[in-house]
Structures are given as structure tokens and as C-alpha cells.
N, C-alpha and C positions, 0 to 999 in steps of 0.2 A: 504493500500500500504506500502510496507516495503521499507525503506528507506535504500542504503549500506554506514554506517554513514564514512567510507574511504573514500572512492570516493565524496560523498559532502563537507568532508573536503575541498580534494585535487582541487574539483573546485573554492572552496570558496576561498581559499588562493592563489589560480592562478586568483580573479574573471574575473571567467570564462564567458561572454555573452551567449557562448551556454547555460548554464546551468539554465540562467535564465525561468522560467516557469517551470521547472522542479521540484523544490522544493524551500522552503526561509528556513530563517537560523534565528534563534531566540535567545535573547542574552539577560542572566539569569539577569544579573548585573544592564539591562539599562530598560528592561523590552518591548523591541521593536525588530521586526523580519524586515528584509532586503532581499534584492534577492539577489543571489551569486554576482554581479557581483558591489555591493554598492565599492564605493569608500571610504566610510569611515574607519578608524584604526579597524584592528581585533584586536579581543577580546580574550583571552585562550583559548585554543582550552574544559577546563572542563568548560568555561561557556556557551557552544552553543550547541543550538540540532538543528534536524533537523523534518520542517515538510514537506507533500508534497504539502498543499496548503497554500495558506492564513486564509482561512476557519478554516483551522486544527490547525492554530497558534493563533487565533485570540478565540476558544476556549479555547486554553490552558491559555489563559489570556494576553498575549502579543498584543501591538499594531503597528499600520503599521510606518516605517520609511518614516520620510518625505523631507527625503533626494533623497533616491535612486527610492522611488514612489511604491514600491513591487506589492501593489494593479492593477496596471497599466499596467504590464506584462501581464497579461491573454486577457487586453483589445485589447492591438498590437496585441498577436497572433491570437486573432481571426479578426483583421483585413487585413492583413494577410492572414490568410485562407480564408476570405471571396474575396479579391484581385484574389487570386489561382483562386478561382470560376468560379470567374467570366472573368480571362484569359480561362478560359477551357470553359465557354460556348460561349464567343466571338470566330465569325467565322473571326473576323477582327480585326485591331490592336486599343487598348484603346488606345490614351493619356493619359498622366499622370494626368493630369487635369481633367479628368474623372474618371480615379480609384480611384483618392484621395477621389474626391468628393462622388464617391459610399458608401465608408467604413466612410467618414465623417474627416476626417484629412487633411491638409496644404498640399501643393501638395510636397513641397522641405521637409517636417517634413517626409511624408508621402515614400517618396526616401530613404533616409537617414535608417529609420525603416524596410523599405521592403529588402533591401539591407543586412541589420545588421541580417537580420532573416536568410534568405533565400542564402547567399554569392553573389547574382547576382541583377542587378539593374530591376524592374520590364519589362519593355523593352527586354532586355536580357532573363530573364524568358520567356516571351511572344515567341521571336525568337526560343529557345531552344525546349521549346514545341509545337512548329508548326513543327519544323525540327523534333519531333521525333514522332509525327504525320505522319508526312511524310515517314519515314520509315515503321509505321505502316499500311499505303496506300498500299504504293508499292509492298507490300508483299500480297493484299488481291484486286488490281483492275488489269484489263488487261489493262489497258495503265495509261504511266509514266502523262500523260498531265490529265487523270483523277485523277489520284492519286493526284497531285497538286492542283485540287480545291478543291479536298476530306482535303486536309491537310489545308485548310484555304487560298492560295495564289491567289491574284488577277488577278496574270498572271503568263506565264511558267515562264518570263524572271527575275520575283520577285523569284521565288524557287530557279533557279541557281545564281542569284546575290549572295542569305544570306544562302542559305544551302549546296549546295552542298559538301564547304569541310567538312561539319560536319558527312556526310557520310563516307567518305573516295572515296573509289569506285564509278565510277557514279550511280545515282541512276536506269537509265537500266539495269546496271549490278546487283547491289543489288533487284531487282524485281524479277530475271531472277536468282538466286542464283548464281552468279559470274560469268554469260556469259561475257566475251569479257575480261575476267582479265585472267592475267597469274600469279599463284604464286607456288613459289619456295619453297620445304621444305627438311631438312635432318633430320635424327635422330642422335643427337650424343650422348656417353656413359660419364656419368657424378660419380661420388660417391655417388650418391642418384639415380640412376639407368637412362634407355633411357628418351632422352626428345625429343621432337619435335619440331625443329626451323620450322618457316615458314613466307614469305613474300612475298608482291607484288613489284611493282615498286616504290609505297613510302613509305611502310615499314613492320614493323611487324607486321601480323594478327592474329598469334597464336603462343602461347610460353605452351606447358604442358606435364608431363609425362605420361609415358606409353601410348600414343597416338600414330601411326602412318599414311601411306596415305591413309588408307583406310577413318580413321577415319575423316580425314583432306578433303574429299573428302563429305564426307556425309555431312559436315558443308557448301562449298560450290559447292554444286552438279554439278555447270553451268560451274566452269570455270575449265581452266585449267592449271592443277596439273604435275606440272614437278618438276624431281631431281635437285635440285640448283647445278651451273657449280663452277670450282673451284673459282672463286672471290665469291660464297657464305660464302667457308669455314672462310672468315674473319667473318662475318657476327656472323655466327654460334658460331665461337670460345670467342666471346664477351658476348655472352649469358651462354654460358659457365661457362665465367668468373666470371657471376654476382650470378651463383649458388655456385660455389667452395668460392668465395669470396664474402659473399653476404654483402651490402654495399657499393660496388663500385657507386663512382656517372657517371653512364655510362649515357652521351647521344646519345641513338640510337631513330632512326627511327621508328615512329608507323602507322598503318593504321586500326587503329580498330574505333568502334561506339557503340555506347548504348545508354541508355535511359536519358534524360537531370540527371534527380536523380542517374543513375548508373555513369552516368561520373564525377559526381559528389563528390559520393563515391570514384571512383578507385582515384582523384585529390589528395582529402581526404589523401588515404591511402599513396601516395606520399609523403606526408610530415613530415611523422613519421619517423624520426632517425633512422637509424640502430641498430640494438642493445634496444630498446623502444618497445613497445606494446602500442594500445590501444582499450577501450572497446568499442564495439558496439554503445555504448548509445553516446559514446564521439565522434564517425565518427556519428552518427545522427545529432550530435547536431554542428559538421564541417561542416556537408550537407545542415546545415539552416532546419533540418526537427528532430528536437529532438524527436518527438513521432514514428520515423518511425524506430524505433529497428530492427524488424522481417527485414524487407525491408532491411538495411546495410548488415544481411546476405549473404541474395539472392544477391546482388549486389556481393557481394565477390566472392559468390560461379559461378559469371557469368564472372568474370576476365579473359578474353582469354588470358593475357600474365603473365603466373606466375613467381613468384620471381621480375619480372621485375615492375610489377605492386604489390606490398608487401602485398597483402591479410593475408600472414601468419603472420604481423604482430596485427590481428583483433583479437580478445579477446571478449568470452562471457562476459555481462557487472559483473555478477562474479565474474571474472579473471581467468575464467575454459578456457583452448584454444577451447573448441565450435568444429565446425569442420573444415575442409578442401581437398577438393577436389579431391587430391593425396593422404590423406592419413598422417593421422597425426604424426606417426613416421615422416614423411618429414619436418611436419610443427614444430614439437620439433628439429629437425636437425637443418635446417634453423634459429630457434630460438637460437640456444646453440651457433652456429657458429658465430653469430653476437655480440650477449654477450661477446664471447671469442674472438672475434677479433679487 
């Protein structure tokens, strides 16, 4: 495995927690490897290398810190993923006192670490992946009340307590590809060519270029697609805005959904500065799921609200821009524009 010796710097001196598991950092002078995120004083940047495992350091002759535990990383994340597991094979909700006890860890130790992995408290995980279960129901049984036990939920009256605004749309409408919804779209002419606003009653559902109502139409087949009246034009003109001026910190209205992991990503990609990039591996490892590279892609590439949701800010891990959706000339525009502004 090749190591891009930049970028572990760059984590190591920010110590970064995502990064932990990802590789340790070995240090010539003291004869001892660390995980990115040790507290202890760094060292010259010519006295550290980098390996990708413990294994890898511990050959080269260096031994473990017993400070930051390095060894100990690989143990959480597999506990961790064995947690994951076993949320996906329960048709019902663990206690925490139960998953702790599965993977063998303290229940409050075992919180605290699921949390620190993953961004969300195992509970919360648990919710998230039932709610996108549940989407994945709705789209495959004829009734919404099936679909709800199919998704894990005891009773209908449990699905719309905890998920339905995670849908956005109800979820009859979302089965029925946007029956009983009304959403509003225009195309308006931008410096980086037509874009396509569009929204329901609580907010943006699609934001991309070179798309119009046909296109907008095949997405959701059921409902109905009308020309936004003039109180749109504010709407529109704000989106606008955040293309010609990208970095505005605009709070508009969303009504979009994905998969707990995609919403995860697009959260992710939220939080990246105007003007800043980052790579692939580094939204992985924002998402609580550092191994899941490939997957921050596809997440990218499934952003229904572009520019507004910053995908062009994602970076192959690299630092190659990778791709995007519209068209990368757009995605170096958008990059230059933020830079210079």
C-alpha cells in the first residue's frame, strides 16, 4: 500500500481522529510509532515516516506508543464494525447494554468510541438505518404499512413518530414516485450555462445543470411538475446567487433524502470553507467510515443540489479533481471562483 507521505503529514499535525486506523507515524529519534491523532509533541517532520499498519512499523523495528495505544485502533474498529453488524441484522432496537456487551467493551466506553468512529451515537445509527430501510421498502412493496414492518418498525405509528421527516415527502408519496406532491421548477441562465431550480412546499429537491422538466419529471414520475409563479423567482434568484458567488453562506430551504452514509457525506461536504478542497479519503474519514473511498464518490456524484451542497469541493484522494457530474470545466470554474473570491 502506498502511502501519500503529504497528506499523512497534514493529518498528523492537525491529529486528525479520522485518520487514525488509516496508517501510524513512526518516529526515527525515539524509536516508537503513534497513531495520527497521539497527543504527544511532534517531532521534525525528517524524523517521521509513515507506515500503513502497525505490523508494517513494528517490522521496520519500531515499537508501539504507550501513550496514544496505536495497537488498539484496529481493535475499536473492528468493534465497530462488528456493532454495524449486528444493527443490520437486528430487526429491533439493541440497547446499549447489549451492543456493548456483544463486541465486549463498557457500555459508556463503548458510546463515547462508537460515536468518535462513526459521527453519530449508536442509537442514532440504529434510527438512521431503519429510516433508510424504509425508503428502501417503499420503493419495492405495495403498501406503505408493509413496507414499515419490512423496515424493522413495531408499529405504523413508530415509522411516522422517528422517520418520516427524514424522508422529506411522505412516504406514500415517495413509494408512488411523488404522487400527491407539487413541485415547482424554472430554469434560469447562469455564467456556467442553464440550471435547474426546483422545489416542493418545504424546499429544494433539485438544484443541476443542463437538466430541464422533462428531466425533472422522470426523477419524480408521480407528482406534479408545474412552472414556479412569480414568488418563485426569489427562490431561484438565490441559487443563482450561490453559483455566481459561490461561498455565500445562504440558508435556504431543502427537501431532499439519501442514504444514512450519503447524508452523511453531503453534511461532510458542508463544512468545507469556501475556497478549500478536500480529499475523498478525508470526507470518508468525516463520515466515520475511512475505508469507504469509492462510496464518498458515489455519494457526490448522487448530490441532487449542486453548488448548494459543495461536491465540487471533493478531490480525488491524489489531489486530481476526480470527477463531476456537470462537467469538470464547471467544477474548475467553481473552484477558481472561490479561490479568487
Amino acid at each position: 500500500m502506498n502511502l501519500d507521505t503529504d497528506l499523512c503529514w497534514t493529518a498528523f499535525a492537525a491529529r486528525d481522529r479520522g485518520a487514525d486506523g488509516r496508517f501510524v507515524v513512526a518516529v526515527r529519534t525515539t524509536g516508537i510509532y503513534c497513531k495520527p491523532s497521539c497527543p504527544a509533541r511532534h517531532p521534525r517532520r525528517e524524523n517521521v515516516s509513515f507506515h500503513p499498519t502497525p505490523e508494517a512499523a513494528k517490522a521496520a523495528g519500531y515499537r508501539a506508543c504507550r501513550r496514544c495505544l496505536p495497537d488498539e485502533v484496529g481493535r475499536d474498529r473492528m468493534a465497530v464494525a462488528e456493532a454495524i453488524a449486528a444493527i443490520e441484522r437486528s430487526g429491533e432496537a439493541l440497547s446499549l447494554a447489549d451492543l456493548a456487551a456483544t463486541v465486549g467493551y463498557a457500555p459508556h466506553h463503548f458510546h463515547r468510541l462508537f460515536k468518535r468512529a462513526t459521527g453519530v451515537t449508536p442509537a442514532a445509527f440504529a434510527r438512521a438505518r431503519r429510516a433508510e430501510r424504509m425508503g428502501e421498502a417503499l420503493q419495492q412493496e405495495n403498501s406503505v404499512t408493509e413496507a414499515i414492518y419490512e423496515a424493522g418498525y413495531s408499529a405504523p405509528s413508530r415509522f411516522y413518530e422517528r422517520a418520516a421527516g427524514r424522508l422529506g415527502m411522505p412516504p406514500s408519496a415517495w413509494a408512488r414516485g411523488g404522487a400527491g406532491v407539487t413541485i415547482r421548477w424554472a430554469v434560469a441562465e447562469t455564467s456556467l450555462g442553464p440550471l435547474l431550480v426546483a422545489a416542493t412546499d418545504k424546499g429544494l429537491c433539485r438544484i443541476s445543470f443542463d437538466e430541464d422538466e422533462a428531466a425533472l419529471g422522470a426523477r419524480f414520475p408521480q407528482a406534479l411538475v408545474e412552472p414556479g409563479a412569480a414568488g418563485f423567482a426569489e427562490l431561484v434568484g438565490r441559487v443563482v446567487a450561490a453559483v455566481e458567488q459561490p461561498g455565500l453562506d445562504l440558508d435556504l430551504p431543502r427537501d431532499v433524502q439519501g442514504t444514512a452514509f450519503q447524508e452523511r457525506v453531503w453534511q461532510a461536504l458542508g463544512t468545507i470553507p469556501a475556497g478549500e478542497t478536500r480529499t475523498y479519503a478525508q470526507l470518508a474519514a468525516a463520515a466515520g467510515t475511512p475505508a469507504a473511498v469509492r462510496a464518498v464518490g458515489t455519494a457526490c456524484g448522487a448530490n441532487p443540489l449542486a453548488v448548494l451542497v459543495p461536491c465540487h469541493r471533493a478531490l480525488r484522494t491524489d489531489g486530481s479533481l476526480g470527477g463531476y457530474a456537470y462537467g469538470l470545466s464547471r467544477k474548475r470554474a467553481l473552484l477558481d471562483r472561490e479561490r479568487d473570491g
